[in-house]
N, C-alpha and C positions, 0 to 999 in steps of 0.2 A: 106608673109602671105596673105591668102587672103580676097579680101573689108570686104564680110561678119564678119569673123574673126574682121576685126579690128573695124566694126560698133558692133559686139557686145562689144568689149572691152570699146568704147565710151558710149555706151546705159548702161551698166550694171552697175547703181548706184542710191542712192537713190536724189545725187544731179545731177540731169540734167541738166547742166548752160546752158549759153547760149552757153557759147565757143564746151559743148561738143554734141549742138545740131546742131551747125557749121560744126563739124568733119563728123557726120551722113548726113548733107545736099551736104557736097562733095565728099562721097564717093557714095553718090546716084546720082549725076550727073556725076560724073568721070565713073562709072562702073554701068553693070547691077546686079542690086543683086536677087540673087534668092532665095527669100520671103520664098520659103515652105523650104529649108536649112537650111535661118536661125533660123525658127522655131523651126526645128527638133535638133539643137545645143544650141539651147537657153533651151529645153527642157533636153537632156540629160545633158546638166550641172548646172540646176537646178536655172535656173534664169527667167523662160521665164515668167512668171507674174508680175515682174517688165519691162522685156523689154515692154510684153504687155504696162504697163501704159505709158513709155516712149516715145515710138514710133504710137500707136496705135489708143491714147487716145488723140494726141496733133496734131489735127486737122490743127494749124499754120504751120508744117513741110512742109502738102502738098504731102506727099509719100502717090504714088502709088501702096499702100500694096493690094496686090487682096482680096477681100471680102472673100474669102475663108479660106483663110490665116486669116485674121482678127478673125472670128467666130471659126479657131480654140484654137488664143489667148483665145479669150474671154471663150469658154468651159473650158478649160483647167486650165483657172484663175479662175474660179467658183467653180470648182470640187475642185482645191486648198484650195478656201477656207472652203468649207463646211467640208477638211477634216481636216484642223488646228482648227475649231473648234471643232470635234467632237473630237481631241486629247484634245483640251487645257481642255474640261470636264472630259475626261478621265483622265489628271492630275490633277485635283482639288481634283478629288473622292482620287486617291491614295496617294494623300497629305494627306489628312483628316485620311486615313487606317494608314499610317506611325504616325500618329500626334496624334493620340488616342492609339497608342504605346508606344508613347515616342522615336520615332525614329526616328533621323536626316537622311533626305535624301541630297543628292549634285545635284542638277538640273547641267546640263552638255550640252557643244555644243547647238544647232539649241533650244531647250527649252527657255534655258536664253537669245540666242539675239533675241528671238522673242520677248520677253519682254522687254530688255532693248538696242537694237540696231534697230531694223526695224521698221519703222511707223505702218507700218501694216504688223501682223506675214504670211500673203499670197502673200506678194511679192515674197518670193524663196520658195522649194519645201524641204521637210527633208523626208525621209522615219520611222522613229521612233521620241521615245521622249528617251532620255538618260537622266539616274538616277545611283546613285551611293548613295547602301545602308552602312548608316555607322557601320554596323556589321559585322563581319567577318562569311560566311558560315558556319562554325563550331560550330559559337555561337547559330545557331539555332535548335533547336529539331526537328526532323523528321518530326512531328504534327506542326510546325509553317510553316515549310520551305514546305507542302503541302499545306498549307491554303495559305501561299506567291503563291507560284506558280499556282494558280486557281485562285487566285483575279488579275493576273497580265498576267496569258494568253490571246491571243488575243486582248492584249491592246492594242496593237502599241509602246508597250514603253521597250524597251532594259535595261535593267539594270544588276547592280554590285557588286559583295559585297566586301566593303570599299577601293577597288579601280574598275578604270573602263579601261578594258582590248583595247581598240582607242587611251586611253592616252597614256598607255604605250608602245603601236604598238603589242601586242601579247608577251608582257617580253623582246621586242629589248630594251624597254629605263629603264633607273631604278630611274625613276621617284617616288620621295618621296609623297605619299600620306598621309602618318600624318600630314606631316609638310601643305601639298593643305588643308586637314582638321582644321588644327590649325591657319589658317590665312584667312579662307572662309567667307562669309561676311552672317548674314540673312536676309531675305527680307521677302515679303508676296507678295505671288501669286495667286489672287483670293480668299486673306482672310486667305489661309491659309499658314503656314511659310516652308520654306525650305529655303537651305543651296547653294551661288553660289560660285567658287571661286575669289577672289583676282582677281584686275584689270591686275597684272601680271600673274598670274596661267592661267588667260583665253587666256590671247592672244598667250602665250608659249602652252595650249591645242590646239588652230587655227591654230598656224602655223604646230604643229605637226600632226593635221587633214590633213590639207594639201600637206604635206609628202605624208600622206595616201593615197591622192584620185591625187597622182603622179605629185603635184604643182599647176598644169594648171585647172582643174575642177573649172570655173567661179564663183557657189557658194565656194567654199571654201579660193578663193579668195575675194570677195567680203566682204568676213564674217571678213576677216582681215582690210580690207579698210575700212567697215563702221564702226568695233571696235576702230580703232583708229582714227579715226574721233567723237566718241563718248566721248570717255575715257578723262576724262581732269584731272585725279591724277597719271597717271600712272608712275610708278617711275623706270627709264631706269636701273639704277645700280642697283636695287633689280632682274629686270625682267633679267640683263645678269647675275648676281650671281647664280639666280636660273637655268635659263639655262643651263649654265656651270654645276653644281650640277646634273642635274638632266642630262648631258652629251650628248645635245640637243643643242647646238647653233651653230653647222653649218647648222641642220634644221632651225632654226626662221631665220639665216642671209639667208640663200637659199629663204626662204617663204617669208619674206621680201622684199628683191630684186625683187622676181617675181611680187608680187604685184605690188612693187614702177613701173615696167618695162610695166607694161599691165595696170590696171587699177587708178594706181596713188592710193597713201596713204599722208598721214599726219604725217611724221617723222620729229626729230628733224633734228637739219645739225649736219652732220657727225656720226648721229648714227649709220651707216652701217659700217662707215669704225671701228667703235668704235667695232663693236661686230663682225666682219669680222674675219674670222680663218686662220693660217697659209698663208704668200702669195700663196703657192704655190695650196694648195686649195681652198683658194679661188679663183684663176686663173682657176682654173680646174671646177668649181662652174658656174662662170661667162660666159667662155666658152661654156659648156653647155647649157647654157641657152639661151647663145644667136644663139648656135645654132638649138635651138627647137623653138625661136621663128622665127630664118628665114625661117622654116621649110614651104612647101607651103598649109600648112592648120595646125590649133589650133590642139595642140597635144592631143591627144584624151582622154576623160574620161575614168576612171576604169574599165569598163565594158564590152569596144570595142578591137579588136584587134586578134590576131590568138591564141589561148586557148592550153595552158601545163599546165602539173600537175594541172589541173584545175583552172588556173592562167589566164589572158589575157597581151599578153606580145604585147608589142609595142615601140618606143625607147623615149616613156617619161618615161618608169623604166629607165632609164639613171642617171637621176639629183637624186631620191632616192637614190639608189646605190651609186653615187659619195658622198652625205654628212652622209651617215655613216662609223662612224668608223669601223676597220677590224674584231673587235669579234661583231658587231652589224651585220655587213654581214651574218658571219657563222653562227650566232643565228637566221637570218632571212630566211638563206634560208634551215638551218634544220628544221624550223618552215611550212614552205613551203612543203618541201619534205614527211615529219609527216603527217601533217594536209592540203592538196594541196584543200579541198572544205570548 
């Protein structure tokens, strides 16, 4: 893999030790790193305003980051923030619309660890806010579900009704959403209340984000690391029960793995092998992985690569493919063939 690659795998976290500021000072003497790359990776995988504070902001290091490269951390981390803000008001308002309803919403992914995982919600980059309304589409009248959809347009905020269509990957997983609603926890977000899931719901929705965005994608990674770095109830046997349940734990053992492999997590000992599937796929799992990370550059994010059926195909669809089961395949790639944009 290459320097770059593995200095952002070092930089990409909220705890920067020493040890992993050691790693970044020898891969910067060992190699030349080419500064606008990393940018440009640090960017498409949705971390470069932490790298910014990591590497940018910490003067001690000593790197020779060109000023150019610098100032476009810094734009880039500014415009981040100005737009996290201007979400997080635009979720407060539509809390308040929900809340003068009577209407439980599920705050979902990048929303809730901007709250409750990240120091500050402008360290990584989300494209929406994810919401999951707890009414079922049907239940609304024509005349509600138009006033919904005008107060919710051009919000930036994606949503769902009473379940949310990332979790389940598009109907590959059959993922029990009563059961995420009946054990979701409430909080208050700017005052006003909404609905997150369960310390275990979340992290089994992270890993299967991460599925999503084909493993490797740095934030989706990261979003697992910092989660269980955060979590201190989370309770192993409920989160493999549910798994298994909801026919998903070769995805979290796979999303796991990768984490623990690239950016280090906080597991107990031996939980992998505990929640580990089949030897022979898991061999098959392992395999793969390692060899995408020998691969001579970070397997690419979701959005890069040579485009079918309006897809981008590259060989990190690999380790997806391998940890689903065989009617998740054909469900996913009739889904593909249907619906290809």
């Amino acid at each position: 893999m290459k320097p770059e690659d593995r200095l952002l795998f070092a930089v990409s976290r909220q705890d920067f030790t020493e040890k992993h500021q050691q790693i970044v000072l020898d891969l910067c003497q060992r190699f030349p790193i080419p500064w606008d790359t990393l940018f440009a990776k640090a960017e498409q995988h949705g971390v470069a305003p932490l790298v910014y504070i990591n590497l940018c902001q910490r003067s001690s290091l000593g790197l020779d980051i060109p000023a150019k490269v610098v100032d476009q951390y810094r734009m880039f981390t500014f415009r981040n923030t100005i737009w996290k803000e201007q979400r997080s008001k635009k979720l407060t308002d539509t809390l308040a619309y929900f809340h003068e309803r009577m209407i439980d919403v599920l705050l979902i992914k990048g929303g809730v660890l901007d709250l409750l995982v990240y120091d500050h919600p402008a360290y990584v980059t989300s494209n929406d806010i994810d919401l999951v309304i707890h009414r079922r589409r049907e239940e609304y009248t024509p005349e509600e579900l138009t006033h919904l959809m005008s107060h919710l347009h051009q919000s930036g905020i994606e949503y769902d009704f009473f379940e949310h269509h990332d979790t389940t990957i598009n109907g590959v997983l059959p993922v029990d959403f009563k059961r995420i609603w009946d054990d979701a926890v409430r909080i208050n977000y700017r005052d006003q209340p909404v609905l997150i899931m369960c310390p275990e719901d979340m992290l089994i929705s992270l890993c299967i984000n991460s599925c999503r965005k084909r493993f490797f994608r740095l934030k989706s990674l990261l979003d697992i690391a910092e989660t269980l770095n955060r979590i201190e109830d989370l309770q192993w046997d409920k989160l493999v029960e549910k798994a298994r349940s909801y026919d998903c734990l070769n995805i979290v053992y796979a999303a796991l793995l990768v984490t623990q492999r690239t950016l280090g997590c906080n597991l107990p000992v031996n939980v992998l092998d505990d929640i580990a599937p089949n030897a022979l796929r898991a061999t098959l799992i392992r395999t793969v992985i390692n060899f995408l990370l020998g691969w001579s550059s970070l397997p690419a994010a979701p959005n890069t690569g040579q485009s079918f059926l309006g897809k981008q195909i590259h060989l990190s669809l690999l380790l997806p493919y391998v940890v689903y089961r065989g009617y998740q395949i054909r469900y996913k790639l009739a889904h593909e063939i249907l619906q290809p944009n």
